[in-house]
CHARMM-style PDB file with segment names, atoms N, HN, CA, C and O in Angstrom:
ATOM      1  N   UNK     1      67.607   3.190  77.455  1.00  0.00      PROA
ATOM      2  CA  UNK     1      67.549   3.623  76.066  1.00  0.00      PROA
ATOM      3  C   UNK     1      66.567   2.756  75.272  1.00  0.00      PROA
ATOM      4  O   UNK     1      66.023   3.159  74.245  1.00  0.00      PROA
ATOM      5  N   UNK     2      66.366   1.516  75.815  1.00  0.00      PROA
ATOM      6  HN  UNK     2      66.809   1.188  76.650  1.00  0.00      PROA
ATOM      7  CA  UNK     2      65.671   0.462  74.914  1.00  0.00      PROA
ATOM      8  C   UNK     2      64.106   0.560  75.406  1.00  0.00      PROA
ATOM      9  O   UNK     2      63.183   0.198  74.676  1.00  0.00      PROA
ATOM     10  N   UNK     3      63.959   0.960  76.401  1.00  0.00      PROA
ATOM     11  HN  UNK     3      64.709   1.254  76.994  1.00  0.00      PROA
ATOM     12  CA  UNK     3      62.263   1.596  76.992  1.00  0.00      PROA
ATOM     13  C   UNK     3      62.171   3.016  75.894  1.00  0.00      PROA
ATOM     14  O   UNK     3      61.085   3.144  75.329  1.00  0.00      PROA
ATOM     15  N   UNK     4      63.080   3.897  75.630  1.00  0.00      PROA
ATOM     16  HN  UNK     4      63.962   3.793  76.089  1.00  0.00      PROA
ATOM     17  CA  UNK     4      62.977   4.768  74.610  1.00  0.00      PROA
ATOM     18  C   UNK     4      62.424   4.712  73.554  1.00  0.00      PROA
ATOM     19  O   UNK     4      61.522   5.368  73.034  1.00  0.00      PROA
ATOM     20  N   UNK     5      63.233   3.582  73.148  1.00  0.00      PROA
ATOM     21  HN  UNK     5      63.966   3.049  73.570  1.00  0.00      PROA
ATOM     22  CA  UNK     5      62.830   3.363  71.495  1.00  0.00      PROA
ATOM     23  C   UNK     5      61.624   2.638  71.511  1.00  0.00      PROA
ATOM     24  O   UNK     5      60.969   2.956  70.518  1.00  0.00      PROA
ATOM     25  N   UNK     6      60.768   1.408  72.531  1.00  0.00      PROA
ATOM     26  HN  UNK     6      61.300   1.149  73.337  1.00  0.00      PROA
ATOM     27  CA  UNK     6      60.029   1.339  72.150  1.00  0.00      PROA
ATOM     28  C   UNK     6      58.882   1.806  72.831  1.00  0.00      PROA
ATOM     29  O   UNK     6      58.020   0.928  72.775  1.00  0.00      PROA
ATOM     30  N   UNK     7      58.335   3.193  73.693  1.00  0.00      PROA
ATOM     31  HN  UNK     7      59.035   3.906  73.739  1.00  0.00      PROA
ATOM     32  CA  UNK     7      57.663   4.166  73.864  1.00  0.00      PROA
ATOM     33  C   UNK     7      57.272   5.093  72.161  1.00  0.00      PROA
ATOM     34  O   UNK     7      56.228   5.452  71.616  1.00  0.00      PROA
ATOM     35  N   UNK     8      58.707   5.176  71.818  1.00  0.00      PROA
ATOM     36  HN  UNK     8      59.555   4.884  72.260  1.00  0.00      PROA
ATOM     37  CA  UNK     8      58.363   6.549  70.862  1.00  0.00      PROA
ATOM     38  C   UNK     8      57.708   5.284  69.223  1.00  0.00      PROA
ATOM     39  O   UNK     8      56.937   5.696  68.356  1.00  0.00      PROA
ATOM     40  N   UNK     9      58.317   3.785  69.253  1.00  0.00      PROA
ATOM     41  HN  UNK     9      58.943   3.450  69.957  1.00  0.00      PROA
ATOM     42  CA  UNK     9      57.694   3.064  68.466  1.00  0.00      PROA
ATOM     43  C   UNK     9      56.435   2.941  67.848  1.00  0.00      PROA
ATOM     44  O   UNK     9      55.951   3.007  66.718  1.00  0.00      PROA
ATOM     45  N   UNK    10      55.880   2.619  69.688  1.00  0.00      PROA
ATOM     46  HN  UNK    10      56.273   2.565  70.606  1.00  0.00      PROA
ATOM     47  CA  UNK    10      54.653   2.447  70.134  1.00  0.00      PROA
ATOM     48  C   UNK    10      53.910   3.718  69.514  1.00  0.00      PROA
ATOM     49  O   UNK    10      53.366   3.661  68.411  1.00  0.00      PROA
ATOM     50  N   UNK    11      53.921   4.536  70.073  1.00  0.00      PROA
ATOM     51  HN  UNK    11      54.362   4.583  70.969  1.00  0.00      PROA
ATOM     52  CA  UNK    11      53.289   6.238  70.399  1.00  0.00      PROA
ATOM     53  C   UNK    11      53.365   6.274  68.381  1.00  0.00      PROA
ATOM     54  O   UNK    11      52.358   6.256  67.673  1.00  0.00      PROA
ATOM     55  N   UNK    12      54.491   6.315  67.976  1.00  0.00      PROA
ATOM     56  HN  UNK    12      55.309   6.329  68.551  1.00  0.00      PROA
ATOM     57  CA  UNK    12      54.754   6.079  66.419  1.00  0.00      PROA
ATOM     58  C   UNK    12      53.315   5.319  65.884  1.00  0.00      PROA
ATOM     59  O   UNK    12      52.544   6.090  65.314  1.00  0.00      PROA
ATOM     60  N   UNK    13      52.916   4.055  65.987  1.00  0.00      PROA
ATOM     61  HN  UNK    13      53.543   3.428  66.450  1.00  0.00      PROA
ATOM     62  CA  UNK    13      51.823   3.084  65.703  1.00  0.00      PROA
ATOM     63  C   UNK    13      50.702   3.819  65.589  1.00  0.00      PROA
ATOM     64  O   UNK    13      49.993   4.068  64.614  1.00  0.00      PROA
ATOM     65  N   UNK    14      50.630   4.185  66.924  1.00  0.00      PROA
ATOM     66  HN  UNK    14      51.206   3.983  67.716  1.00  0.00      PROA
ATOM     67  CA  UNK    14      49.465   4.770  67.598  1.00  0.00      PROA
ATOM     68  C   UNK    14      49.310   6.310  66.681  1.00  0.00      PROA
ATOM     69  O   UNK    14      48.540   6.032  65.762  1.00  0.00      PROA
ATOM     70  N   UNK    15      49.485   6.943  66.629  1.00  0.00      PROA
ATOM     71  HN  UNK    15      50.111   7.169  67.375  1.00  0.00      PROA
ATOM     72  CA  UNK    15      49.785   8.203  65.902  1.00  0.00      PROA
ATOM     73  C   UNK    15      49.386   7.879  64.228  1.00  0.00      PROA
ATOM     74  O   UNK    15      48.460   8.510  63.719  1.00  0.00      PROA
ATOM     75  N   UNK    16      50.124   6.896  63.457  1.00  0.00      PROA
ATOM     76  HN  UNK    16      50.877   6.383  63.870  1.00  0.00      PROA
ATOM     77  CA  UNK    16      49.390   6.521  62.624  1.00  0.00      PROA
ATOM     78  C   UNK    16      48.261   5.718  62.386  1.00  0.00      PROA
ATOM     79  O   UNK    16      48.171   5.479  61.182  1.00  0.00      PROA
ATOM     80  N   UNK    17      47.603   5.343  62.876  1.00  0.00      PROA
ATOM     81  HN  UNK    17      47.677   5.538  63.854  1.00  0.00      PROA
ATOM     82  CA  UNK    17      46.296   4.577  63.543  1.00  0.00      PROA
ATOM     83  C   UNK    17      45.247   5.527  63.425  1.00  0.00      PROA
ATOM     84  O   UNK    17      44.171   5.527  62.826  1.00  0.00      PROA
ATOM     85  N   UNK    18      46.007   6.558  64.352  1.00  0.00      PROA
ATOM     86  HN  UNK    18      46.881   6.558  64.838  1.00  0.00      PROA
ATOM     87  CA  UNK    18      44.532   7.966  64.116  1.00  0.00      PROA
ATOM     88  C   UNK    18      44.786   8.867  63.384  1.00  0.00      PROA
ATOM     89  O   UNK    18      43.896   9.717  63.428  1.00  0.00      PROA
ATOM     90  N   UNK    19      46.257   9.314  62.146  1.00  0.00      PROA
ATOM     91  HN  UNK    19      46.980   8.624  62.110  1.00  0.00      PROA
ATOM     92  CA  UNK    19      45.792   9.149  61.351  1.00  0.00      PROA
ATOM     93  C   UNK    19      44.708   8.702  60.716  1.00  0.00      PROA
ATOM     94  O   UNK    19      43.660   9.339  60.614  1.00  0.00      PROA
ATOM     95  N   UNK    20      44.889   7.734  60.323  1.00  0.00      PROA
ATOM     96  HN  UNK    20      45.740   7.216  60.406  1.00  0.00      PROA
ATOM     97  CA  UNK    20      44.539   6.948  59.353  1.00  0.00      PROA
ATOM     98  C   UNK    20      42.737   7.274  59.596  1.00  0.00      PROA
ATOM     99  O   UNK    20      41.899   7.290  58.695  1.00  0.00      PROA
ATOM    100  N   UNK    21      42.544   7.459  60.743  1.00  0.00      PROA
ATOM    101  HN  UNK    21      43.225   7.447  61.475  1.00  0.00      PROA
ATOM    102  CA  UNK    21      40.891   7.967  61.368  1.00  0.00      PROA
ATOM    103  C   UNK    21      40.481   8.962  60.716  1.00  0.00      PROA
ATOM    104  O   UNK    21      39.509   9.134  59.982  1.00  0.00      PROA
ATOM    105  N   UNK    22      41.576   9.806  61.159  1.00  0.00      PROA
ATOM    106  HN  UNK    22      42.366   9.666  61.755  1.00  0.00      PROA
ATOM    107  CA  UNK    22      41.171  11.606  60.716  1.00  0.00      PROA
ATOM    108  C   UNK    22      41.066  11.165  59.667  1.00  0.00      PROA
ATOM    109  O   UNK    22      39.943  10.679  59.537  1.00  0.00      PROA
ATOM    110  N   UNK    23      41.924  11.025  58.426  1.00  0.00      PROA
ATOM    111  HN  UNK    23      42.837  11.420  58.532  1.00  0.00      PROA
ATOM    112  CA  UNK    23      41.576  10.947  56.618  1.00  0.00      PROA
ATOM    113  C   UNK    23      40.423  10.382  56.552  1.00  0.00      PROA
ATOM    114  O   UNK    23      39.600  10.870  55.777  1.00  0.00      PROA
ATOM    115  N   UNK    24      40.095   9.302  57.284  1.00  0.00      PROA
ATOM    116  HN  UNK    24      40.763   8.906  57.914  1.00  0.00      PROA
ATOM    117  CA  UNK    24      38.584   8.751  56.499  1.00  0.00      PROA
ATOM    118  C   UNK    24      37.512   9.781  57.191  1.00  0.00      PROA
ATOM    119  O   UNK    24      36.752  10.545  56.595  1.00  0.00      PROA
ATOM    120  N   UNK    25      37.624   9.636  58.326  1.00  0.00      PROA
ATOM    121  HN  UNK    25      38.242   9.016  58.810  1.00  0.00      PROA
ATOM    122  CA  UNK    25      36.613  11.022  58.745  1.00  0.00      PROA
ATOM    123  C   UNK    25      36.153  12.488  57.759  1.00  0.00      PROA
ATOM    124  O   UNK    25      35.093  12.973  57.363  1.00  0.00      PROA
ATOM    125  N   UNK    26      37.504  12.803  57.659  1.00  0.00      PROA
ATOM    126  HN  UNK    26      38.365  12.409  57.980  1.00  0.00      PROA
ATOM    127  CA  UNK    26      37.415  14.100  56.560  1.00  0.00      PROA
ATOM    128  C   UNK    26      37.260  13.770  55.563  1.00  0.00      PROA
ATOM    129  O   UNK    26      36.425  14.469  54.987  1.00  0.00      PROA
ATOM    130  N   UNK    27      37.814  12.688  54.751  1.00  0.00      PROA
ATOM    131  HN  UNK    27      38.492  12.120  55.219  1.00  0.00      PROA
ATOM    132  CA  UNK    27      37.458  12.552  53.910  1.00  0.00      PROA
ATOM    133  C   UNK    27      35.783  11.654  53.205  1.00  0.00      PROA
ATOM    134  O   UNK    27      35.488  11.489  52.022  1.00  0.00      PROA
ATOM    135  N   UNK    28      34.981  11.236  54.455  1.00  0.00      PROA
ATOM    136  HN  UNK    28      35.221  11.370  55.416  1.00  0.00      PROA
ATOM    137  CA  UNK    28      33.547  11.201  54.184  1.00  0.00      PROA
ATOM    138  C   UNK    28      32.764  12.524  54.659  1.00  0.00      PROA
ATOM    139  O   UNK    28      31.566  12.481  54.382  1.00  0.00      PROA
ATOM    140  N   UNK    29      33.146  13.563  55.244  1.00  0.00      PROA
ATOM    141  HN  UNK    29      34.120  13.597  55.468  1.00  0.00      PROA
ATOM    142  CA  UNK    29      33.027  14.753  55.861  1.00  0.00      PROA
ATOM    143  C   UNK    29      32.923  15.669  54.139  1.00  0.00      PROA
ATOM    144  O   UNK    29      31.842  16.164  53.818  1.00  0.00      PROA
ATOM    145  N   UNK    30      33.956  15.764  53.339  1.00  0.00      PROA
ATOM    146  HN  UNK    30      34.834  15.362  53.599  1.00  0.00      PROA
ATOM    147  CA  UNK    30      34.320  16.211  52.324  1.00  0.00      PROA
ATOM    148  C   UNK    30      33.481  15.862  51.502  1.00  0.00      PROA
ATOM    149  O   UNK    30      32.807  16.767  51.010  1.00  0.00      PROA
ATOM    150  N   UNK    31      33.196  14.326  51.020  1.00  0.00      PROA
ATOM    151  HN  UNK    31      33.744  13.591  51.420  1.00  0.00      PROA
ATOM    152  CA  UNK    31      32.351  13.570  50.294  1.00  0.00      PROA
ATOM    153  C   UNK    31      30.877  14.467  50.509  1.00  0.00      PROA
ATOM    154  O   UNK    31      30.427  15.042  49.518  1.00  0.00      PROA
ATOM    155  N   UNK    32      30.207  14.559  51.708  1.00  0.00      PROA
ATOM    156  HN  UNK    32      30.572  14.091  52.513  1.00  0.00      PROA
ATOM    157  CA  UNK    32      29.099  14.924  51.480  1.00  0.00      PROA
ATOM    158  C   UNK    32      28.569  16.163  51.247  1.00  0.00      PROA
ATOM    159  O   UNK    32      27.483  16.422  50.728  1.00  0.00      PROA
ATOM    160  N   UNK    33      30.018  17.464  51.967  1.00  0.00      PROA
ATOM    161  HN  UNK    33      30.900  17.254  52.388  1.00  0.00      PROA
ATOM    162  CA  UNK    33      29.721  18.660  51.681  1.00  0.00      PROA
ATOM    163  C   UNK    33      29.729  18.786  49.558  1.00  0.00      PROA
ATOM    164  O   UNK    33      28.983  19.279  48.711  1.00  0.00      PROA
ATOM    165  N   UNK    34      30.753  18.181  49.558  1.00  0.00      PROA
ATOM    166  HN  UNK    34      31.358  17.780  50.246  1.00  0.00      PROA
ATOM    167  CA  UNK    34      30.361  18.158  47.681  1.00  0.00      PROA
ATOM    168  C   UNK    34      29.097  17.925  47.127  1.00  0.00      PROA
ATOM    169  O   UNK    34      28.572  18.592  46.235  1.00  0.00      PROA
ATOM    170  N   UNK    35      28.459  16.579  47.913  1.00  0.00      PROA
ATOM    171  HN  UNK    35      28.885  16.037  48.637  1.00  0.00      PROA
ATOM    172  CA  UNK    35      27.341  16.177  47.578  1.00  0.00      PROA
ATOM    173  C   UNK    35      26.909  17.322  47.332  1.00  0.00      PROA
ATOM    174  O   UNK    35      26.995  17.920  46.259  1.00  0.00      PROA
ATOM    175  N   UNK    36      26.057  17.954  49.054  1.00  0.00      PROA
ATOM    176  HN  UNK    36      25.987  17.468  49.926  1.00  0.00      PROA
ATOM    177  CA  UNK    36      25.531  18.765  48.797  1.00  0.00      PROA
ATOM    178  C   UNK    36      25.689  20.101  47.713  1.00  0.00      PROA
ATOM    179  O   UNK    36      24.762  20.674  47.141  1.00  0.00      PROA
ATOM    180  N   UNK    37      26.946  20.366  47.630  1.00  0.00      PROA
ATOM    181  HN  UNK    37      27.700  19.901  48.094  1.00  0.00      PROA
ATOM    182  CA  UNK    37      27.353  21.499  46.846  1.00  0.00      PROA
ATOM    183  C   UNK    37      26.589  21.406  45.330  1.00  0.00      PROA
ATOM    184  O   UNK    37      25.907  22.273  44.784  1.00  0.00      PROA
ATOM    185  N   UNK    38      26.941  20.061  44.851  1.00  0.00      PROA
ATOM    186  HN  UNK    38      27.494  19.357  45.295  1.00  0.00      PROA
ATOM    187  CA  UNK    38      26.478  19.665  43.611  1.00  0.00      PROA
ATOM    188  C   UNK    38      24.515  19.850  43.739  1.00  0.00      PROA
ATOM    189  O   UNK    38      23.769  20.570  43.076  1.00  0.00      PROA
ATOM    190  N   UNK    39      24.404  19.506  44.134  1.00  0.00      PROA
ATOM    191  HN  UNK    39      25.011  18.921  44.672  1.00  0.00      PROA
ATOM    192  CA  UNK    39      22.652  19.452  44.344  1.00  0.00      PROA
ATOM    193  C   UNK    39      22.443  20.536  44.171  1.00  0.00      PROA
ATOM    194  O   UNK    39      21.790  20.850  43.176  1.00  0.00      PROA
ATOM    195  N   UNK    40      22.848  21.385  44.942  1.00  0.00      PROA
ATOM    196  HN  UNK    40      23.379  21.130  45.750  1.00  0.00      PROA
ATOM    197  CA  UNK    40      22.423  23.102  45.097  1.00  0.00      PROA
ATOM    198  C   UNK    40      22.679  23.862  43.834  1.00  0.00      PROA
ATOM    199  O   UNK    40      22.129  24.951  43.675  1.00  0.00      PROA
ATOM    200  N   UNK    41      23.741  23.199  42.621  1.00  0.00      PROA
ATOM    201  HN  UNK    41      24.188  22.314  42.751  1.00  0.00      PROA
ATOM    202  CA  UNK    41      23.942  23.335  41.527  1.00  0.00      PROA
ATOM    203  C   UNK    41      22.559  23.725  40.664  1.00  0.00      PROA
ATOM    204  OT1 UNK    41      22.620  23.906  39.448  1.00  0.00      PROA
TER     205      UNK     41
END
């Protein structure tokens, strides 16, 4: 039971980690399609 909890801990960490990837990714992904949007203004 105690290999359980800290597999799904772990995997838990890890999971928010890449989170944390994806948001900045998309969110400089986002940043520039605006850019552009605005320019084309």
């Amino acid at each position: 039971m105690r290999h359980m909890q800290n597999g799904y801990r772990g995997l838990s960490i890890f999971m928010g980690l890449n989170i944390d990837r994806f948001l900045s990714v998309f969110a400089v992904m986002f940043a520039i399609l605006l850019a552009g949007w605005i320019q084309s203004l």
